[in-house]
C-alpha positions as CSV (number, residue, x, y, z in Angstrom):
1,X,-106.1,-91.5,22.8
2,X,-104.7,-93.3,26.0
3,X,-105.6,-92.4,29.1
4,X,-103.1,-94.5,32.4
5,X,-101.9,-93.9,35.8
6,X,-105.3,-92.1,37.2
7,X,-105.0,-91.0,40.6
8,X,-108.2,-89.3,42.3
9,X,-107.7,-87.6,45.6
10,X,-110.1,-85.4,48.2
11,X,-113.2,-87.4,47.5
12,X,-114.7,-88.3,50.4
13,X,-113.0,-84.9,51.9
14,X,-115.1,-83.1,49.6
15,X,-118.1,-84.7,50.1
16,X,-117.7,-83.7,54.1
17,X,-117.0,-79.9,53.6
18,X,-119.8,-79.7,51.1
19,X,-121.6,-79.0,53.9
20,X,-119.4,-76.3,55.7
21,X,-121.6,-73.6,54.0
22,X,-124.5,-75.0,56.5
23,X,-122.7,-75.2,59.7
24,X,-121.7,-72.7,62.4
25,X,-118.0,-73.8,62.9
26,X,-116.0,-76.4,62.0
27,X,-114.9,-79.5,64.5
28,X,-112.1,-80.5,62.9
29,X,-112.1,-83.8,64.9
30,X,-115.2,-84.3,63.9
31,X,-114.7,-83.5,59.9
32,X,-111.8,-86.0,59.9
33,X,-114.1,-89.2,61.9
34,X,-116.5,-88.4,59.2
35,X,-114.0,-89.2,56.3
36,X,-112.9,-92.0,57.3
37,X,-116.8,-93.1,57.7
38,X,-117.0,-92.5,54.0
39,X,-114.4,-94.5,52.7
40,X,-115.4,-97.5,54.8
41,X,-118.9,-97.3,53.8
42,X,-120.6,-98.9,51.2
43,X,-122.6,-96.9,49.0
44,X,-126.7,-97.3,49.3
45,X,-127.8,-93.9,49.5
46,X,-128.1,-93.5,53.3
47,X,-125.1,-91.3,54.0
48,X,-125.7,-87.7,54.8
49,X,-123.1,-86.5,52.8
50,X,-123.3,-88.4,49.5
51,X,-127.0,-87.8,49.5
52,X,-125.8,-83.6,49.8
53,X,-123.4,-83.7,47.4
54,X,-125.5,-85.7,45.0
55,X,-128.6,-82.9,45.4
56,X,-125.7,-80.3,45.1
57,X,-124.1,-82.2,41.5
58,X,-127.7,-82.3,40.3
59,X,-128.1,-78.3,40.8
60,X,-128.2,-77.0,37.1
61,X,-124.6,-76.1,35.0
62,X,-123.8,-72.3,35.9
63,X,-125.9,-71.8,39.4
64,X,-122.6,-72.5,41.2
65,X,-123.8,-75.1,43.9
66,X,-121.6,-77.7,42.2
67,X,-118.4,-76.0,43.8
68,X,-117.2,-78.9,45.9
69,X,-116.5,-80.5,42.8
70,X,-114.1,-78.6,42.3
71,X,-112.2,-80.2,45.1
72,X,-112.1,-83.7,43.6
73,X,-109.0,-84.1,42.2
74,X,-108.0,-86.0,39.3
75,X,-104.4,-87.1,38.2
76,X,-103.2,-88.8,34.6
77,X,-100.9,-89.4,31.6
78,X,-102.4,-88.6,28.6
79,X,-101.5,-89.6,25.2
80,X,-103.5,-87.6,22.4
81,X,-102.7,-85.6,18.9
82,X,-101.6,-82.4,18.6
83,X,-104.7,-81.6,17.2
84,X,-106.9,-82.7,20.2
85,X,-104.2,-80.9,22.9
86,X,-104.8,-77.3,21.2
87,X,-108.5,-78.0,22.2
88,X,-107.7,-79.4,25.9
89,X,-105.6,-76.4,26.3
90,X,-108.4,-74.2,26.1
91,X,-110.3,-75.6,29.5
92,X,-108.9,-73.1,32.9
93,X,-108.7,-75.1,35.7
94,X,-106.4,-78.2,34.0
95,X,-102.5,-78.2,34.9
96,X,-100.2,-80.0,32.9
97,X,-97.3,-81.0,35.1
98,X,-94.9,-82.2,32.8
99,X,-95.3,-82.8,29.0
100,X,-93.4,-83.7,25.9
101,X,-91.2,-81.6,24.2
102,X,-92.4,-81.4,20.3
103,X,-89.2,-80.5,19.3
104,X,-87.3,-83.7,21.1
105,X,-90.0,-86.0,20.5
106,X,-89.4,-85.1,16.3
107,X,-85.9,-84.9,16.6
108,X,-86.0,-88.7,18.8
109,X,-88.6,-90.2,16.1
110,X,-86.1,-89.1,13.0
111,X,-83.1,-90.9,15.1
112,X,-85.1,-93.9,15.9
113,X,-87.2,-94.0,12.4
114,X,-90.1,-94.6,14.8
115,X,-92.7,-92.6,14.1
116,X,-95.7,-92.4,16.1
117,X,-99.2,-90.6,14.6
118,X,-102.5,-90.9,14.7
119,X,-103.8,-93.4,12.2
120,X,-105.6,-91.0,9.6
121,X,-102.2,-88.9,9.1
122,X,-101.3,-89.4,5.3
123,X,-98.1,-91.3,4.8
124,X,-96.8,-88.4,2.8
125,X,-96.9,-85.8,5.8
126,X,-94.6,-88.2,7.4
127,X,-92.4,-88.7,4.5
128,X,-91.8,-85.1,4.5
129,X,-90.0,-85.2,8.5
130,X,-88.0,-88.4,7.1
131,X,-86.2,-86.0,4.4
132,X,-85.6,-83.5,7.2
133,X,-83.3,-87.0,9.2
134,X,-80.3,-84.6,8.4
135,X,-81.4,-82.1,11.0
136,X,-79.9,-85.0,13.4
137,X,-76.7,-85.1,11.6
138,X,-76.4,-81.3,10.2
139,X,-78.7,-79.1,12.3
140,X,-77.0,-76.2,11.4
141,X,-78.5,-76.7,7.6
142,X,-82.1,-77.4,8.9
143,X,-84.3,-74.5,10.1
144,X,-85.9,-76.1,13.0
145,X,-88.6,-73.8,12.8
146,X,-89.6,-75.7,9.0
147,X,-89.1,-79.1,11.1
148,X,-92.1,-78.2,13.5
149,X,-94.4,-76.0,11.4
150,X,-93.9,-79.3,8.9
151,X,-95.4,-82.0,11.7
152,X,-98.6,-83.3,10.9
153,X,-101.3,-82.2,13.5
154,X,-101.3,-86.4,14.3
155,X,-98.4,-86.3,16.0
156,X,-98.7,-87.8,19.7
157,X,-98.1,-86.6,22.6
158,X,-98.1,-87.3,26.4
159,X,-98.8,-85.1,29.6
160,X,-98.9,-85.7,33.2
161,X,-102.3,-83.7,33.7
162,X,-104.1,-82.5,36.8
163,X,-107.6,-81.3,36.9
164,X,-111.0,-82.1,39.0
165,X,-114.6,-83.1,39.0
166,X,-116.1,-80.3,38.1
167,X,-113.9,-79.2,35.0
168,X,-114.7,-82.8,34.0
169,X,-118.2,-82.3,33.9
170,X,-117.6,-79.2,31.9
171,X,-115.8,-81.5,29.5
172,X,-117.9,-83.9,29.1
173,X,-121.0,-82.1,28.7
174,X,-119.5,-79.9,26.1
175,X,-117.4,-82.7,24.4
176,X,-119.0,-86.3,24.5
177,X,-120.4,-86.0,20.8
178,X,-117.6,-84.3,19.2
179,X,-117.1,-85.3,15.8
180,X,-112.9,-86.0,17.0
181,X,-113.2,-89.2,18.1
182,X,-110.3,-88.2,20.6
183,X,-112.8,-86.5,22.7
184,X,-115.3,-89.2,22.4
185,X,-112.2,-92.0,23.9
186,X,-111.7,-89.3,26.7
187,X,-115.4,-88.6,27.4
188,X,-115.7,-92.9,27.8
189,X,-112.7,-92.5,30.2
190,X,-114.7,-90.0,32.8
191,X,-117.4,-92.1,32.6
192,X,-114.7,-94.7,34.6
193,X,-114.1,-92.4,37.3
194,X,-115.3,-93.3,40.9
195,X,-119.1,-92.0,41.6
196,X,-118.7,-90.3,37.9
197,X,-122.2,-91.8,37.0
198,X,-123.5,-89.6,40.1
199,X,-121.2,-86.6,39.6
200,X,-120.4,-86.0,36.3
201,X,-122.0,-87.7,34.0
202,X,-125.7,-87.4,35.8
203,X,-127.2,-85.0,33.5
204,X,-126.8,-88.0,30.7
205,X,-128.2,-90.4,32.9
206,X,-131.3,-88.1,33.7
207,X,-132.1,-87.9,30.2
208,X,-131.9,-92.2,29.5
């Protein structure tokens, strides 16, 4: 499990129109001086909006207060098993902008005799794709479909991903003691996120 190239967008932004729901009209003058407040400011619990959207991330999973979460966006390449990406796929709000193909990356490893799995793949999975090598050389006498229902779930892959705060918090809560230790590398990740302490991980940190 890697995780590089984390960009996190909309923070402070969302930390300001967490409290539109409470105001007769927005000044959008007004909403913009505010940002830029927040992202000179150094956190010690006296700004209006941190302290709302800190009550708001405390509100309990399900009661829907936590939507400006949602508007904390989170960009990264992400390197995991085959295995583990079946499970990511399952989450709604999580775009993957550009991936690997599973078909090139096999067909790339058995040129290069560079095979890249996850450690607890047996050796003789991977033997099995170095006696397809003559797909490179005769594909018309390898059925492509035997090369990929052949890989070892280990194989690794990477995705550009997209996603936000509150899908995080999802994740985490549902996946930090998973018994793939993929899922337990990703949880530690969120945990690096700015504010994630306060806004994802806080339910944890309640319970220290």
């Amino acid at each position: 499990m890697k995780v590089t190239n984390v960009r996190v967008y909309d923070l402070e932004e969302s930390m300001v129109a967490s409290g539109f729901p409470m105001l007769p009209y927005v000044d959008e003058n007004k909403f913009e001086d505010e940002v830029k407040k927040l992202r000179s400011w150094s956190v010690d619990g006296t700004n209006p909006h941190y302290q709302r959207i800190l009550r708001l991330a405390s509100a309990p999973d399900g009661s829907g207060h936590r939507n400006a979460l949602s508007g904390v966006l989170v960009s990264f390449n992400v390197t995991g098993t085959n295995a583990w990406w079946m499970q990511f796929e399952r989450y709604h709000f999580i775009q993957i902008v550009s991936s690997m193909s599973k078909m090139h990356r096999l067909k790339k490893m058995i040129e290069t005799d560079d095979f890249e799995f996850h450690d607890k793949v047996f050796e003789n999975g991977i033997e099995l794709l170095k006696s397809l090598a003559l797909y490179v050389e005769k594909p018309d006498q390898v059925d492509e479909e035997e090369l990929v229902y052949n890989c070892p779930m280990g194989l690794e892959l990477t995705a550009r991903v997209t996603t936000n705060y509150l899908q995080l918090r999802t994740i985490y809560v549902q996946r930090r003691n998973h018994k793939l230790k993929e899922w337990r590398d990703f949880c530690a990740w969120i945990k690096t996120l700015p504010y994630a302490r306060e806004l994802i991980t806080l339910e944890e940190e309640k319970n220290v």
